[in-house]
C-alpha positions as CSV (number, residue, x, y, z in Angstrom):
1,X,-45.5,24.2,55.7
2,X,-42.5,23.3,57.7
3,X,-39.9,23.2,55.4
4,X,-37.4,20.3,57.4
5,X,-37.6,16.5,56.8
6,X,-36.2,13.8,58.9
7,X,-34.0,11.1,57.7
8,X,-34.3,7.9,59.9
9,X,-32.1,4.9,59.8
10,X,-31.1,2.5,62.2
11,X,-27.5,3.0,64.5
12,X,-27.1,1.2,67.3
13,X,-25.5,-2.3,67.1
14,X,-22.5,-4.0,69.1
15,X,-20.0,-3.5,66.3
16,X,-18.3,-0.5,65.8
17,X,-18.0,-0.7,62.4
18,X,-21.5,-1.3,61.6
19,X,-22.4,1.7,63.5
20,X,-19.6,3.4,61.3
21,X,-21.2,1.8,58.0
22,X,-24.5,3.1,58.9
23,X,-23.2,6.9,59.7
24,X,-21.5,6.9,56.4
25,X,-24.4,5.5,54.4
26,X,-27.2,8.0,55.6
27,X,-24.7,10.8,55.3
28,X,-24.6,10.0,51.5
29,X,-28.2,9.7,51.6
30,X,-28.7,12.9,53.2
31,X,-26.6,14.5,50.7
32,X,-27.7,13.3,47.3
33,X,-31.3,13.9,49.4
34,X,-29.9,17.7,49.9
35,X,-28.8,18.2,46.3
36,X,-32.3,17.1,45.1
37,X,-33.4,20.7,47.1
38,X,-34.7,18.6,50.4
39,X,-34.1,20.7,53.7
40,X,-32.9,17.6,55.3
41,X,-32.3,16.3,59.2
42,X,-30.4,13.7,59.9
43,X,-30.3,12.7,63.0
44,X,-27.5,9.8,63.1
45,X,-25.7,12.6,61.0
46,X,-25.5,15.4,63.5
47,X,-25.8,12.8,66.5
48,X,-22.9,10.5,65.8
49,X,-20.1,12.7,65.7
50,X,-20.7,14.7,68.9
51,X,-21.0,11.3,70.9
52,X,-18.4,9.8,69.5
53,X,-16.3,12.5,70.7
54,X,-17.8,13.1,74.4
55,X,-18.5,9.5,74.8
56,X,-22.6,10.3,75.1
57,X,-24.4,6.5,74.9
58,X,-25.9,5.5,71.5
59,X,-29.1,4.0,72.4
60,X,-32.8,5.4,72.0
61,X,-33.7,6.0,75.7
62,X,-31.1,8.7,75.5
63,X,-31.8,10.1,72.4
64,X,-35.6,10.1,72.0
65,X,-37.3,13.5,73.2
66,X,-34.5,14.6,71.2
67,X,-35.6,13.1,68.1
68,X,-39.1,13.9,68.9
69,X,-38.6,17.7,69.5
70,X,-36.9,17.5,65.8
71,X,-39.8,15.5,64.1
72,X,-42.5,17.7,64.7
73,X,-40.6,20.3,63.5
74,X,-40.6,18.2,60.5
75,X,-43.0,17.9,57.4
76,X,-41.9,13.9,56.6
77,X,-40.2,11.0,57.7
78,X,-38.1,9.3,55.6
79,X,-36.8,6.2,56.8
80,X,-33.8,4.5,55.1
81,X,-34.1,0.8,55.1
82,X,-30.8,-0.4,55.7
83,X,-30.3,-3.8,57.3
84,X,-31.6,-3.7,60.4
85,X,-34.3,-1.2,60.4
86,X,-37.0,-3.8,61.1
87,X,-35.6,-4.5,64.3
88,X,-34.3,-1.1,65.0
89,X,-35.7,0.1,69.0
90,X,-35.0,4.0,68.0
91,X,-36.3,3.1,63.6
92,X,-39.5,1.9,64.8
93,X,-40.0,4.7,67.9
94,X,-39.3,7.4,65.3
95,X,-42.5,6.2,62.8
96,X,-44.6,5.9,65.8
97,X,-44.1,9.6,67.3
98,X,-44.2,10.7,63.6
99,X,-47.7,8.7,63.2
100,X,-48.8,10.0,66.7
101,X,-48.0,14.0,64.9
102,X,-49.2,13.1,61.7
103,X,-46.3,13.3,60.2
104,X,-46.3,11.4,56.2
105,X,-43.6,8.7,56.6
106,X,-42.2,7.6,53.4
107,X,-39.8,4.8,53.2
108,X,-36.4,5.0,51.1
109,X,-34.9,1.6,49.2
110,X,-30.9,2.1,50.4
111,X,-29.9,0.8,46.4
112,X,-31.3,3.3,44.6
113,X,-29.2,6.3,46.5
114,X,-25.7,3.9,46.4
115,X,-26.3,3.3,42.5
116,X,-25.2,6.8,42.7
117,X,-22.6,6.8,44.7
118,X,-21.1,3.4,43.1
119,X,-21.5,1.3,46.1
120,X,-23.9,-2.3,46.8
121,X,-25.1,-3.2,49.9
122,X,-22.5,-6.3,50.1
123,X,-19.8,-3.5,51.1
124,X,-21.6,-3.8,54.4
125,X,-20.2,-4.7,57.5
126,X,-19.9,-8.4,58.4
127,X,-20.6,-9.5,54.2
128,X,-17.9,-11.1,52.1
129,X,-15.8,-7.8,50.9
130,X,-13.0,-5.8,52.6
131,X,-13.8,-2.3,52.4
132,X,-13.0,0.6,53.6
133,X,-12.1,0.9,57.5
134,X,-14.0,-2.4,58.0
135,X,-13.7,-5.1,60.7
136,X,-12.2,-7.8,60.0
137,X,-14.6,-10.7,60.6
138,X,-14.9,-15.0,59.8
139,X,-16.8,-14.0,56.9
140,X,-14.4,-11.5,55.2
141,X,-11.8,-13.1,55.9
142,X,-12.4,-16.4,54.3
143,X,-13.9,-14.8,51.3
144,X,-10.1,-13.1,51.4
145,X,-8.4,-16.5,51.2
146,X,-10.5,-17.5,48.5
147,X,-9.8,-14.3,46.5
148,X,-6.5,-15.0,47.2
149,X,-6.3,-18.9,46.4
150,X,-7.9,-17.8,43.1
151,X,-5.6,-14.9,42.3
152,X,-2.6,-17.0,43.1
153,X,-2.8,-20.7,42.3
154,X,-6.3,-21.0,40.7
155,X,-7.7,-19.6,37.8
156,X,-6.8,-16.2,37.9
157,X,-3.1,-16.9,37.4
158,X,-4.1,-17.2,33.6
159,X,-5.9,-14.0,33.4
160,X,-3.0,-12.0,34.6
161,X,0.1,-14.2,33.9
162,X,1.7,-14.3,37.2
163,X,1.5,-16.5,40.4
164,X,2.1,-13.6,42.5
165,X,0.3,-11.0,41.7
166,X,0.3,-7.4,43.4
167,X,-2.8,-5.3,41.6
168,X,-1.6,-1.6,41.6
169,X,-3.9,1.7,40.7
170,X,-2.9,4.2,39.0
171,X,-4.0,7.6,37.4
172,X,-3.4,9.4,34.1
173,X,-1.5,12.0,34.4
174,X,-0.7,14.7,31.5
175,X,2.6,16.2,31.2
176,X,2.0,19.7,29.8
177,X,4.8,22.3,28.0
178,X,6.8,19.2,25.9
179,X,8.0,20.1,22.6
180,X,6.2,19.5,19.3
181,X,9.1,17.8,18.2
182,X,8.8,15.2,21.3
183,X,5.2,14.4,20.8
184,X,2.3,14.5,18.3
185,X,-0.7,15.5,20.9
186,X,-1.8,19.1,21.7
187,X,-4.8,20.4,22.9
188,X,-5.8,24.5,22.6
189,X,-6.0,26.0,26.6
190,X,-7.2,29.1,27.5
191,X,-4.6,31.4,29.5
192,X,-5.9,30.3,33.1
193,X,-5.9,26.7,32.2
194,X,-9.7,26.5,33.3
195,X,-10.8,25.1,29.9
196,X,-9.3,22.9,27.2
197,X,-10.3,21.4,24.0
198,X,-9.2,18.8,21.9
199,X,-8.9,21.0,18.5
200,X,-10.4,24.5,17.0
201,X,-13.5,22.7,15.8
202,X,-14.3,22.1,19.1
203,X,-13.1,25.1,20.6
204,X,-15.9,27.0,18.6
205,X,-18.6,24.3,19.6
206,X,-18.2,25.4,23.1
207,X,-17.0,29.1,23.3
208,X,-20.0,32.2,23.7
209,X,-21.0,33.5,20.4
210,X,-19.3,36.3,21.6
211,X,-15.7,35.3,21.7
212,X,-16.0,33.8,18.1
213,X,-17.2,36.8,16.8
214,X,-14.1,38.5,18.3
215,X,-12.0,35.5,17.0
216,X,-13.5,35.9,13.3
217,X,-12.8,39.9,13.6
218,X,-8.9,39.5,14.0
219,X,-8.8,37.1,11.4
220,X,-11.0,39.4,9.5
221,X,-13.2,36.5,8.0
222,X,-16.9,35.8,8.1
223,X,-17.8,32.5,9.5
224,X,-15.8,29.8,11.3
225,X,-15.3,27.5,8.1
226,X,-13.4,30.3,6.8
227,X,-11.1,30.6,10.3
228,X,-10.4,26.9,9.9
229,X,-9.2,27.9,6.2
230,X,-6.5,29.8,7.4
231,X,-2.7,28.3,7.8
232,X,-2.0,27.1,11.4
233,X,0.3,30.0,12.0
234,X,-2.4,32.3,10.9
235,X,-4.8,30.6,13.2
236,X,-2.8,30.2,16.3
237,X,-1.4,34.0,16.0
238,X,-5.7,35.0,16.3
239,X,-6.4,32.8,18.9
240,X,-3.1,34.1,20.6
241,X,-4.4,37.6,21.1
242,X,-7.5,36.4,23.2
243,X,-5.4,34.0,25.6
244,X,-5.7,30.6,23.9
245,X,-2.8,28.7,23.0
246,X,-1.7,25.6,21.3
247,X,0.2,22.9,24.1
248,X,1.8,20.2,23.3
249,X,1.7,17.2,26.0
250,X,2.5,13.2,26.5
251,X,0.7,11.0,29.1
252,X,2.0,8.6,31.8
253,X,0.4,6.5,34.6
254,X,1.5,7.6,37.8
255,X,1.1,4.9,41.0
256,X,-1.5,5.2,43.2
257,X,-1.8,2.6,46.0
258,X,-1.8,-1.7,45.6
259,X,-4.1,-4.3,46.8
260,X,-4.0,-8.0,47.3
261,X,-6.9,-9.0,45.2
262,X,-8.2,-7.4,41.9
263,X,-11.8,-6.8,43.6
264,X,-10.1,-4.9,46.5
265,X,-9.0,-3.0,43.6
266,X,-12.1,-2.7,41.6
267,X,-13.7,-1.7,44.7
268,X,-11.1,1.3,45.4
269,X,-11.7,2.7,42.1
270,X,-15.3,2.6,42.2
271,X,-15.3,4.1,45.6
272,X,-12.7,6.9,44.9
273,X,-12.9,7.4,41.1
274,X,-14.3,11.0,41.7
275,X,-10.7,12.4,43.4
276,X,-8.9,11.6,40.3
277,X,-8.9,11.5,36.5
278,X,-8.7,8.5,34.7
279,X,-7.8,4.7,36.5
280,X,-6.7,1.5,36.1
281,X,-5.4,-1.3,37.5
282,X,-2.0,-2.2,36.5
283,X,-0.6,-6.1,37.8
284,X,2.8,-6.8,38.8
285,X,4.4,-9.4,40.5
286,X,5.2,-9.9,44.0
287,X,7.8,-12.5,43.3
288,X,11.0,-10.7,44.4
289,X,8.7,-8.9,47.4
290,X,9.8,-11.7,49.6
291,X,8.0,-10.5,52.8
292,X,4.6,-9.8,51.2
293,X,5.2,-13.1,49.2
294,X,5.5,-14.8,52.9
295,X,2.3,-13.3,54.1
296,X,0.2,-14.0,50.9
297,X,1.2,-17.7,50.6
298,X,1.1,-18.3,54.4
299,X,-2.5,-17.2,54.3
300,X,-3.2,-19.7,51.7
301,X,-1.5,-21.9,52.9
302,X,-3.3,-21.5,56.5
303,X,0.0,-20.9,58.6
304,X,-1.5,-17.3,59.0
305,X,-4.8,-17.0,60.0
306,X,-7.1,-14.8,62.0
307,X,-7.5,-15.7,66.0
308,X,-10.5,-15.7,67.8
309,X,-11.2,-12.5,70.0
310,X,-10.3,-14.4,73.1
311,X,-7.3,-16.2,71.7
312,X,-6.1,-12.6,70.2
313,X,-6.6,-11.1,73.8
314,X,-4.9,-13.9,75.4
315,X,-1.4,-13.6,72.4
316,X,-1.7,-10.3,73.3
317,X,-1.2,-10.9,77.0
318,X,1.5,-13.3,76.1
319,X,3.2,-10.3,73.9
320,X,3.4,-7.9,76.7
């Protein structure tokens, strides 16, 4: 049996960032797809890069005996329904030749794969939500200024208590090596810092039977109930001679990045939560931040507001 499988999806549209949003989306797929133990092809994957670079064309007349000399050396076709595979020229082509080889196609609902990656289809190019490297659009942008209208002189002022609000990230962070006089939390550490545990009960839930029974012989007792008998001193001298030791630590929020509105926010964390620890959002004010004040009420307002294509060309012109 061949052992590859194809992942399909559609690519080529007028927007960059829609081709962009498509790249990144069957990339994900592919890789949950690959973790799963499917020898997967992507096409868009491997494709997009590599013409991006030597400015190949994007369409299906330049790409298809490509595709088709990888699909039958494929056992399936999976095709991820994104928006716009219906319509898709190089989509529909790829089912055909895979029909044509008798190829299985099996198609693949885009939710359940971004469920696990934290993301819903309304981050999508040309929806409501601001995402990412995104293009600005007329849709975006006035879901924006309502985000921003609610955040600042609507009901949102109440939830957060100031007109001008600036919604910050930021990560926990643990200070290690403090005093025990300076604070009251500790945790037990091995010597290379690679595992921690919140107290000694815990530490013997998760150790190998065979490092407690060299923990119970230096504290010559039988059983663990017995170790956690024994004075502290007593206890942290044993777990001492096999490289674990007692640290005592305090906790602070370090600054991350800030965002206009709390769902640009929300979004952030959901999208990068896996590069750091804990987050949240923390709200200041941007009253004494006179120039980002400017900009947020002028947007509001509607003295700032986002030019057509051909009126931005022609300002541009103007500019130079």
């Amino acid at each position: 049996m061949k052992p590859l499988e194809y992942l399909a999806c559609p690519y080529t549209h007028e927007l960059k960032s829609v081709r962009e949003f498509r790249f990144q989306m069957v990339n994900k797929v592919a890789g949950i797809l690959m973790s799963r133990g499917h020898k997967i092809f992507s096409p868009i994957s491997h494709t997009h890069p590599i013409a991006e670079v030597c400015d190949l064309p994007g369409d299906w007349e330049y790409w298809q005996e490509y595709d088709r000399a990888f699909i039958s050396c494929c056992s399936k076709l999976y095709v991820l329904m994104l928006p716009g595979w219906k319509e898709s020229t190089g989509v529909q082509a790829e089912i055909k030749i895979a029909e044509e080889m008798g190829v299985p196609v099996e198609h693949l609902e885009p939710a359940e794969f971004l469920k696990e990656w934290g993301l819903h289809l309304k981050s999508q190019p040309g929806d409501s939500a601001i995402r990412g490297n995104m293009e600005l659009t007329k849709d975006n942008f006035e879901d924006l200024l309502k985000r921003l209208h609610y955040h600042n002189i609507g009901a949102g002022v109440r939830e957060h208590g100031t007109a001008n609000p600036i919604f910050n990230v930021q990560c926990k962070r643990r200070i290690y090596g403090l005093d025990s006089g300076y604070t009251d939390k500790s945790l037990w550490v091995d010597s290379g810092r690679e595992r921690e545990w919140d107290d000694i009960e815990s530490l013997f839930e998760d150790i190998e039977e065979e490092e407690t029974r060299k923990i119970l012989n230096l504290a010559k007792v039988r059983n663990v109930q017995d170790f956690l008998r024994l004075y502290d001193y007593e206890q942290e001298i044993c777990l001492g001679k096999v490289g674990i030791e007692e640290v005592y630590y305090e906790e602070t929020w370090e600054y991350v990045n800030s965002h206009l509105t709390k769902e640009a926010a929300k979004a952030f964390i959901e999208r990068k939560k896996h590069d750091y620890g804990e987050l949240r959002i923390w709200t200041g004010s941007l009253y004494w931040c006179w120039e980002f004040k400017a900009i947020v009420e002028g947007l509001i307002d509607g003295k700032i507001g986002l030019l057509e294509q051909s009126d931005a060309a022609e300002a541009k012109s103007e500019g130079d």
